[in-house]
N, C-alpha and C positions, 0 to 999 in steps of 0.2 A: 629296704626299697624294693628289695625284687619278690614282698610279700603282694606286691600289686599286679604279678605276673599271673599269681595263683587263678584257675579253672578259667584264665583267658584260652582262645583260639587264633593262635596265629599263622595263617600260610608264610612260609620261605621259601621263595621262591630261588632258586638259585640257577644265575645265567652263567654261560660260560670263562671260564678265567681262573688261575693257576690256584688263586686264593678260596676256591670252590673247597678244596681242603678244611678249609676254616669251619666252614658250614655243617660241618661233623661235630667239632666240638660248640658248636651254635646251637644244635638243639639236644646236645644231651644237657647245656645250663639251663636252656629254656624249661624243660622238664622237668631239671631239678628243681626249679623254681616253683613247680604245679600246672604251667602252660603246656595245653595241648595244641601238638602242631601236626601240621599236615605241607608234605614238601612238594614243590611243582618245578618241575626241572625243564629249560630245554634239551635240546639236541647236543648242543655245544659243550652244556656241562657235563653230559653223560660219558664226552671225551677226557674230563678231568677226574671224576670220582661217578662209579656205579651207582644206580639207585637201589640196588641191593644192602649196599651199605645205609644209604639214610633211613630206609626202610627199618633194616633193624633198630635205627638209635629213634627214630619216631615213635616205631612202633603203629605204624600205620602206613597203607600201600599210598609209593610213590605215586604222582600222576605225573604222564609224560605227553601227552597227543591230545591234543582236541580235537579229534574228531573217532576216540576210542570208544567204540558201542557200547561194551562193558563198562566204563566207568561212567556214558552216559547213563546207562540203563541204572546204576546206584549212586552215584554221586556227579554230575555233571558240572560244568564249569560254573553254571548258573547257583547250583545248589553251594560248592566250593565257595564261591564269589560271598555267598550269604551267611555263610559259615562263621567266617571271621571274623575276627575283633579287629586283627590287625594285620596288613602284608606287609611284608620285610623281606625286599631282593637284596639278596646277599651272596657270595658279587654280585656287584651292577656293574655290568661289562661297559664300554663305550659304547657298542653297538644297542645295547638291551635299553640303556639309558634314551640313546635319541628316539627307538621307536614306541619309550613309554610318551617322552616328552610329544612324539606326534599323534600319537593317538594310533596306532599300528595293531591290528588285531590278527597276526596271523599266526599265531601258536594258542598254547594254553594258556601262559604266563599271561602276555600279553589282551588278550582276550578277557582274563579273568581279572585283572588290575580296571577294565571299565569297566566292567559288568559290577564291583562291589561297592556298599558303602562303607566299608571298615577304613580305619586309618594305613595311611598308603605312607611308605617310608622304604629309603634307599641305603644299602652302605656301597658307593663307591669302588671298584678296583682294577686299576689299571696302570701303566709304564707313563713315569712322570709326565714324559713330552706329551701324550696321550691326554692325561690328564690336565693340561696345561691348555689342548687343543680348542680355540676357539669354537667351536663346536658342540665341543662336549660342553664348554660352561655357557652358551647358549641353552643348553638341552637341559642343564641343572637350574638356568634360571626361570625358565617355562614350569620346570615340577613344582619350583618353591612357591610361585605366584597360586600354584592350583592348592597350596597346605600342603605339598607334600617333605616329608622329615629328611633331610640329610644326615645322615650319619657317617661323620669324616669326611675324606679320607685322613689316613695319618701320614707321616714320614720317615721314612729312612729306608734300607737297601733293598732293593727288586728283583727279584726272579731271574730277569732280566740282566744284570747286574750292575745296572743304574742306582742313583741316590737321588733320592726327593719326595715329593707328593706323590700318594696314588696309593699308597700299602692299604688293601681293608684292616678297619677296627678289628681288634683281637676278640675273642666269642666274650670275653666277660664285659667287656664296653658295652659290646652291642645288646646284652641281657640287658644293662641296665640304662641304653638309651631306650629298650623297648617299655623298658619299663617306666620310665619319663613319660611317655604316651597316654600312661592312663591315669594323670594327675592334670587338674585345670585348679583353678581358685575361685571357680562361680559361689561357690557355697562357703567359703572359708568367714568363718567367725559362726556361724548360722548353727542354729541345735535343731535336730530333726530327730524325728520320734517315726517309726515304722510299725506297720503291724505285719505280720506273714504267718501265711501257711492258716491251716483250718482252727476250728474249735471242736472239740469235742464235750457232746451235752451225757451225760450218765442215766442210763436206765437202768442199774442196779450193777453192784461192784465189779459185774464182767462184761457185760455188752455198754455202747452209747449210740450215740446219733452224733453222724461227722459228715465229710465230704470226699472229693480229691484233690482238695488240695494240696502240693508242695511244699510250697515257702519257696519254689526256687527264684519265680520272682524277684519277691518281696526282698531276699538276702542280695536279689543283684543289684538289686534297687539301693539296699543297703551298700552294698561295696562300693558303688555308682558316686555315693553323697561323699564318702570316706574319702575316695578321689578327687572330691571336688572341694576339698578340705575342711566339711562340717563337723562336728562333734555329732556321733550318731548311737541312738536311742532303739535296739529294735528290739521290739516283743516279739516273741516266738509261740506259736502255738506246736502241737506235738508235730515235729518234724527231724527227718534222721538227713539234716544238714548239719556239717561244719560252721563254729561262729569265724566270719571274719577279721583279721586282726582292726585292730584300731578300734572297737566296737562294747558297747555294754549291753549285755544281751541279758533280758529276761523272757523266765521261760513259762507262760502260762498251759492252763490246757482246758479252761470253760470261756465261754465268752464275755460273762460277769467277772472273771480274773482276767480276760484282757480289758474290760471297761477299764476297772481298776486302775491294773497298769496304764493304763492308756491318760487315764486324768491326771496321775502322778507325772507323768515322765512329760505332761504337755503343760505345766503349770509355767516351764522356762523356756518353751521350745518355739520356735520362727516356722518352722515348716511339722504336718503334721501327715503322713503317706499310708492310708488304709489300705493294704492293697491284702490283709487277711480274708479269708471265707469265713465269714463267724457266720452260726449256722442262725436260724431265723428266728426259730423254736426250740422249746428245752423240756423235758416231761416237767409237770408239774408238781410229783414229786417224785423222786429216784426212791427204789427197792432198797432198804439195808442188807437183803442179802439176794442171792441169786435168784431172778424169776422161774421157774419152774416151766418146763414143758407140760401143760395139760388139755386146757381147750383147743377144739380147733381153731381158734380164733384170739385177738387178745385185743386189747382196747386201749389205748394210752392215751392218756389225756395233757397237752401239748399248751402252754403256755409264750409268750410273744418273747425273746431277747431283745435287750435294751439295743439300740442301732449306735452304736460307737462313735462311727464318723459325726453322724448329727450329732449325737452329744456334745463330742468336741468343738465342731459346727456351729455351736450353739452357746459354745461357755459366755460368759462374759468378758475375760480375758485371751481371746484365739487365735491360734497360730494360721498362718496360711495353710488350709486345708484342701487336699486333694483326696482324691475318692477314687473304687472301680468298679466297674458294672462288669461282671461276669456274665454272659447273656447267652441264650441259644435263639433268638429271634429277635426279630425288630432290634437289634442291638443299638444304634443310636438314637430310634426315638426315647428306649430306655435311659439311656444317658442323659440324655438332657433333660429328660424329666426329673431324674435323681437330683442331678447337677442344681435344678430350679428349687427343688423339695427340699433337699436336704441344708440349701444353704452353702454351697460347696464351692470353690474358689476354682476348682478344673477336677476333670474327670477324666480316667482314661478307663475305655472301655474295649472288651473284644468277645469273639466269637469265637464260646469252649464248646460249641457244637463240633467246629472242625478238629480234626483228629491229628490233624499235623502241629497245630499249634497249642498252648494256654496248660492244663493240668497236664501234673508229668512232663512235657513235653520239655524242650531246652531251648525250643523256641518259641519267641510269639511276634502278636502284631497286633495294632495299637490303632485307636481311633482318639487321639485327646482334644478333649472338650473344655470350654470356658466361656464365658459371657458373650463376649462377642467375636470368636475363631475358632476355629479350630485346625489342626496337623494330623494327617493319615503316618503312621509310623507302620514301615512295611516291612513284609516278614524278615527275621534275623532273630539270629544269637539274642538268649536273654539278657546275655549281659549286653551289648550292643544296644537293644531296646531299653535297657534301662539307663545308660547314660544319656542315651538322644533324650529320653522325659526327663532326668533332671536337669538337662539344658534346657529345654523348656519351663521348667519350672523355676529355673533362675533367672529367664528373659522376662518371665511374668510378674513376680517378683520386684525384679529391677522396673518396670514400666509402670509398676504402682507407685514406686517412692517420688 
């Protein structure tokens, strides 16, 4: 279960209170699991454990202040905010609690809990009567109304040296309530076939014609279905990613070998996510052996690759098909032009001219398209962007049946 933790990003935030302690052995699980975190501490907690210390078990600098130049100038509350997959205050003090439940923006924590769209989730800890207090579960029942996750509290002896409610969950519950978070059942029964990362086309046994593509996408896209309980199908083009557990991965590296794979793997499949760069064109015939430096000049002569998506698109028997437009311009009239051409059930589209998001990058943002709607998916963690599209993909889906 805690493979669903793996290249998540989750802030922990940690508010003041005894069981701050915990929060040490909090994210060296979360780590061991593959999730990278980033800790956001107040005032309060800095009284119970240094940010020295989480620092080291992170592995990445504390933030403490909102209004620190320096961490604006590189990582700001805003950038924090977008980062995540998931925040997780761990204690949730009484105090921290009621001014998430009002909406209170005067530190970092707080600040950076509305400012994200990541999954927002609490553990609890506090001195039973506290925890009992009319107030506090006012202020717990305001979070839960807004989605947001309770975790605990549990029971038995208190710092304090009281017995009851209010102890925070011990760090390996809380791995694996976090881990709870990134599983839905939208997709559960559903076969989905994926394509990611490039194609490379051969101009003689040492050079090709490729792109920049990733695959990081494509595999989050992939992790994305996995969670949402599909059987998932992804072809691989040449990419130095990790495969996913849960997952059958074949691995091509022409864009005729992802045809292939792509008609096989979609002959049983319900949903069908091109989110490959297969490249356009392919020499029309590749060198047996290495081309030679001689002219100044060389001449290659460049034939059309098959277009995947339409094919699929097009089968007789077809899965729900989704598409992307890569684009450095006019990026949505392109879309929905594709969208119209190609036959294509949704489209998500974006802009690899920008440099902060799309190839390489660990983030993107989303324009998706479909017959008659469309959703702005705005910038954020790729994995983040790729669960928000297959919830769309599963509302669309569901509104056809």
């Amino acid at each position: 279960m805690l493979a669903r933790l793996a290249h998540k990003r989750i802030v922990l935030g940690v508010s003041g209170g005894i069981a701050a302690y915990k929060s040490a052995d909090l994210i060296r699980r979360l780590r061991d699991a593959g999730a990278e975190v980033q800790v956001v501490m107040t005032a309060a907690a800095q009284e119970f454990i240094t940010p020295l210390t989480l620092q080291a078990l992170s592995g990445n600098p504390v933030h403490t202040d909102l209004l620190d130049l320096a961490a604006e100038a590189a990582m700001g509350h805003i950038e924090l905010a977008r980062w995540a997959d998931l925040v997780l205050v761990a204690p949730a003090s009484a105090d921290c609690l009621a001014r998430l439940a009002q909406g209170v923006a005067n530190d970092l924590l707080t600040t950076l809990w509305l400012a994200t769209k990541a999954k927002l989730s609490v553990a609890p800890a506090m001195n039973q009567q506290m925890w009992a207090a009319p107030a506090v579960q006012s202020a717990l029942a305001v979070l839960r109304t807004r989605g947001v996750a309770v975790f605990g509290p549990a029971s038995g002896s208190q710092a304090c040296g009281d017995i009851g409610e209010g102890r925070m969950l011990e760090a390996v519950e809380l791995a694996d309530r976090c881990a709870d978070q990134f599983e839905t059942a939208a997709l559960t029964g559903k076969h989905v076939v994926i394509t990611a990362g490039p194609t490379r086309e051969a101009l003689d046994p040492v050079r090709y014609l490729s792109n920049h593509s990733s695959g990081k996408m494509g595999f989050a896209i992939a992790q994305a279905c996995i969670e949402a309980g599909a059987r998932v199908t992804l072809i691989a083009g040449p990419v130095n990613l990790p495969t996913p557990d849960r997952l059958a991965r074949i691995n091509v590296t022409s864009a005729l070998e992802m045809l292939q794979a792509a008609q096989t793997a979609t002959a049983d499949a319900d949903i069908f996510i091109a989110t490959a760069a297969v490249a356009d064109y392919r020499p029309r015939d590749a060198a047996d052996q290495k081309i030679k430096k001689s002219a100044d000049t060389l001449t290659l002569e460049l034939v059309k690759n098959p277009d995947i998506v339409a094919t699929i698109a097009a089968a007789e028997r077809r899965p729900f098909v989704v598409g992307f437009a890569a684009e450095t311009e006019k990026v949505i009239a392109h879309a929905r032009e594709k969208l119209v051409r190609k036959k294509l059930d949704m489209i998500a589209c974006n802009d690899v001219a920008r440099s902060d998001i799309g190839f390489q990058s660990d983030d993107n943002a989303l324009t998706v398209i479909w017959s008659d709607g469309e959703q702005t998916l705005e910038k954020a963690s790729k994995s983040l962007i790729a669960r928000q599209l297959v919830a769309l993909i599963a509302q669309r889906i569901k509104a056809r049946l």
